[in-house]
N, C-alpha and C positions, 0 to 999 in steps of 0.2 A: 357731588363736589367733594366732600370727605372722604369718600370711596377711593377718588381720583386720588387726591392728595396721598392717603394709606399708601394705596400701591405706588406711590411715584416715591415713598420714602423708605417705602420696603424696598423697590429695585436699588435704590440708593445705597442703601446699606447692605444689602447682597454684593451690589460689586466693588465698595469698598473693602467689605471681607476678602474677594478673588484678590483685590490689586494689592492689600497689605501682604497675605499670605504668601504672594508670588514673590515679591519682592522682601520676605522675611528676613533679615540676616543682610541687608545691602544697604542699610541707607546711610553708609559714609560712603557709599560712591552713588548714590539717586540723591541724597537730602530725604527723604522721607521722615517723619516724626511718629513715633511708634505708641504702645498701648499707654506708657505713661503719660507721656505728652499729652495725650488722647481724653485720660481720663480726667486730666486738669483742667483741659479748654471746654468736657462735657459735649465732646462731640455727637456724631448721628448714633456709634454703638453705645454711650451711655445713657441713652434716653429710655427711662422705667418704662414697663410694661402698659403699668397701671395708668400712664399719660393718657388724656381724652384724646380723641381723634381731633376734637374742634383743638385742641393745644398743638396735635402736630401738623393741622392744617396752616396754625400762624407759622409755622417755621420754615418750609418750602423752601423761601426767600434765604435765607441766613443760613442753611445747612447748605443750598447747593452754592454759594458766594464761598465758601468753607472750601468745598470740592473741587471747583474751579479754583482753588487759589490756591491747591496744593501743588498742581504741576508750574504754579509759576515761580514758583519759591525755589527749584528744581537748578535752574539757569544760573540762581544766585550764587551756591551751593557751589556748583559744579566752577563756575568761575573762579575759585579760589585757585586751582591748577592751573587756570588758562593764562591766569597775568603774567607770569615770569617766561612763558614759549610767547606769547605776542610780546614780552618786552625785546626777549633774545634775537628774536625775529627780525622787532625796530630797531636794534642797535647795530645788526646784520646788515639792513637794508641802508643804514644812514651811513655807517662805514663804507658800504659800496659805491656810496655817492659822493660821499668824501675824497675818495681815491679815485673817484672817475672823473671828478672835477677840476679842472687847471687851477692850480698855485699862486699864478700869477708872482712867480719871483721874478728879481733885479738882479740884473746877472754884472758883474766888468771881466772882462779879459785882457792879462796883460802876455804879447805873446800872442797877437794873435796873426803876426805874419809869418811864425816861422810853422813848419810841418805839422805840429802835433796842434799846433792851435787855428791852424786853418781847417783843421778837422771838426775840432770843437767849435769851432763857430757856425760850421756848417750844420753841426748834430743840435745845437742850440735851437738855429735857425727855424729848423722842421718841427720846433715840439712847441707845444702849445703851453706847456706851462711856466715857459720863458716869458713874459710880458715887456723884459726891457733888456738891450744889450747892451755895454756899453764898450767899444773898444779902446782903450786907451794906447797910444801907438805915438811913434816916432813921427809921422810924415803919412799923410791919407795911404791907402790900402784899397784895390780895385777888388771886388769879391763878384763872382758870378750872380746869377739872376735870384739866389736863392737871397740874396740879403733884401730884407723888407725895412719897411718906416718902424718896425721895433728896434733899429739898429741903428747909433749912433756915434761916430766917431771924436773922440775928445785927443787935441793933439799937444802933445807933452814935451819937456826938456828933463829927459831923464836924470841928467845931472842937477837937477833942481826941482825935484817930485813934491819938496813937500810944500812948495809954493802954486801945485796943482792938487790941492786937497778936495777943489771942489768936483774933480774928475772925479773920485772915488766916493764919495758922501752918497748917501741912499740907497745901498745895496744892499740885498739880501747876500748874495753869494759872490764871489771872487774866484778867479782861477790865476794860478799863473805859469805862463808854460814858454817863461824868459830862456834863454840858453845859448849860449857859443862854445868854441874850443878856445884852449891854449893854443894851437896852431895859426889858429884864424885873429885872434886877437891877442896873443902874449899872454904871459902870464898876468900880468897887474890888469889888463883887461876881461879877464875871464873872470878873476876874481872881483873885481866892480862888476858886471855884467851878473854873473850867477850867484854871487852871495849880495853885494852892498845894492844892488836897485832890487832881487827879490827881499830882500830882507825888508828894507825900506816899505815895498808897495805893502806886504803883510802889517805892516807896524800902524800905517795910515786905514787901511781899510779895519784893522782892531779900534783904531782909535775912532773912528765913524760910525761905529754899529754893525759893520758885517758879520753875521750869524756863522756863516759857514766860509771855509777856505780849500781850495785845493790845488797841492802844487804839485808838478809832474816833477820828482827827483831823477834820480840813475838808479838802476840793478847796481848792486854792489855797493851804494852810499855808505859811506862808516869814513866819520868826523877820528877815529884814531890810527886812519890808514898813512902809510908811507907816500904813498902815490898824490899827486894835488887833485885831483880831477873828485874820486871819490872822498877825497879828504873834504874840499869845502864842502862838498853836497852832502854830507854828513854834517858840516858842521850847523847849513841853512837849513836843515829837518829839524835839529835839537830847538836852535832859536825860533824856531814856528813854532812848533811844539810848547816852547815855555811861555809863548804869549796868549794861552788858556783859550782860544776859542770855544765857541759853545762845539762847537764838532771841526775836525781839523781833519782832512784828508789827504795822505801821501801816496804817490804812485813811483814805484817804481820799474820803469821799463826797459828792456832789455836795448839788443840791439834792432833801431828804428827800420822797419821795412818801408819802404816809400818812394816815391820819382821828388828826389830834389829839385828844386828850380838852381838847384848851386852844386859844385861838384865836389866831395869830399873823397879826395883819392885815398885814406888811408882807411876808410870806411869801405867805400867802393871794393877795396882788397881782402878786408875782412870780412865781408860779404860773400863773396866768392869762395875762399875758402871755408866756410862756415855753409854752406849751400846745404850739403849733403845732409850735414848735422840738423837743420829748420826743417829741411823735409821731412826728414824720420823723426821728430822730436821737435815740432813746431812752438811748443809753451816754454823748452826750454830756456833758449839764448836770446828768440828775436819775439819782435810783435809787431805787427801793422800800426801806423799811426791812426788808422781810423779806429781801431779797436781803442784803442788808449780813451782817445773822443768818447766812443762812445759808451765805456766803463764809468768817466769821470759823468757823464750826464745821468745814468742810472743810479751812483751816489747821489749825487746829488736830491733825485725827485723824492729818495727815500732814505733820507740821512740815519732817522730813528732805528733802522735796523740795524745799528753801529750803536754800543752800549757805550765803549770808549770816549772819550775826547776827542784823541790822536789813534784812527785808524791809518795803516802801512798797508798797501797791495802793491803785494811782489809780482812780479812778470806773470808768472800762473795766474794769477789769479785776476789780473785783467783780464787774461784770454776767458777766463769762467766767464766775467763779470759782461764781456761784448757776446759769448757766443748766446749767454741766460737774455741779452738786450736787441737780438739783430731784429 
């Protein structure tokens, strides 16, 4: 039994010699504990000569529990690298789940009979992280099959908006995509219409909580123009603008390409002329109304990629913004 013991402590220590030797020089990437370590804990190689056999038959137990508890020490060691790629990894993976996950925003549209907002109602309609629409409108609005029970129509006295506060209360997000001509409505009506009820719906939906705003301006906006048309709509960007939303989004689009349900013969003309020019140069002068729609829902779902307050997309850059969304 001594005999036994000898040699089972001699092989022992034979292949601790191989496996320190082989591994000499690495053990800040094994973990290994080297001669010094060694000779403090009185391991298998500092055991004297002169020890009786019956002495090293009690150890057996204790030298090889020694052995075996060097490669577990190994994992410890080694893990110290591992935390920061499995944290990178979990914050990889929760972000993906984050962004794949519906938002679940409250949406109002105001504008939502006329072209550019029957578009966005419809781009709305299809996305999943709309949870509530809410249209606020003149007189009910027939919508094709696409409008579901997240869609509900709240019917207003535009000339008396702020006695409908409760239309707008609880939203995450607002659009508004109000708009007539001087031709169509005179001048003092264009200007109630485009400036004093968009101003207004902005004013109430700031004073309720709405996070986000987005209002479809004109190409060519500028509040110190001679012209009225880009004159007010210059002037209804600056006063959005100064009413600080947390993020405030302006669109402006060129000329609307679209099938009216109404006929605008000085459009209609300038269309026609302008033909050749859309073809060859399509980002240029015009834009599809769907495209607009569906630029303003792509802000939307990822506002945070806007470092600004008050972001401006000029006609280009809708078209970037629908063709990066189709």
């Amino acid at each position: 039994m001594a005999l036994s013991s000898k040699v089972f402590c001699t092989g022992q220590k034979h292949f601790r010699s191989i496996f320190l030797h082989h591994f000499k020089g690495s053990e800040s990437i094994y973990g290994l504990k080297m001669s010094t370590e060694e000779e403090a804990s009185g391991t298998v190689d500092n055991i004297p000569g002169e020890i009786k056999e019956e002495q090293m038959a009690e150890q057996p137990t204790a030298e090889q529990s020694e052995v075996e508890a060097t490669p577990t020490e190994e994992p410890e060691v080694q893990n110290e690298e591992v935390p920061n790629q499995e944290q990178d990894q979990l914050h990889s993976e929760n972000a993906e789940k984050v962004c794949s996950q519906p938002q679940s925003l409250r949406a109002f549209v105001v504008g939502g009979s006329g072209e550019v907002g029957k578009q966005l109602v419809k781009q709305l309609a299809f996305n999943s992280d709309i949870k509530q629409i809410t249209l606020i409108v003149r007189q009910p609005i027939k919508y094709d099959d696409y409008i579901d029970n997240r869609t509900v129509q709240k019917i207003v006295d535009f000339e008396k908006l702020e006695e409908h506060k409760d239309a707008f209360a609880e939203h995450d997000v607002g659009y508004c995509t109000l708009g007539t001509t001087r031709g169509r409505a005179g001048v003092d009506g264009f200007k109630r219409v485009d400036h004093d009820y968009v101003v207004t719906v902005a004013k109430m939906a700031k004073e309720l909580g709405c996070k986000q705003f987005h209002l479809c301006s004109s190409k060519g906006a500028n509040e110190k123009s001679t012209i009225l048309y880009p004159k007010v709509k210059g002037q209804v960007e600056r006063e959005i603008t100064e009413m600080n939303f947390d993020k405030c989004f302006i669109y402006r689009p060129g000329l609307l390409l679209t099938k009216r349900s109404e006929r605008r013969w000085g459009e209609l003309i300038f269309t026609g002329i302008l033909k050749p020019i859309t073809f060859f140069f399509p980002t240029l002068i015009s834009v599809p109304t769907e495209s607009i729609a569906k630029a303003m829902l792509a802000v939307t779902i990822q506002p945070d990629k806007y470092e600004n307050k008050a972001t401006i997309f000029e006609n280009k850059d809708i078209h970037k913004l629908a063709d990066e969304n189709k």
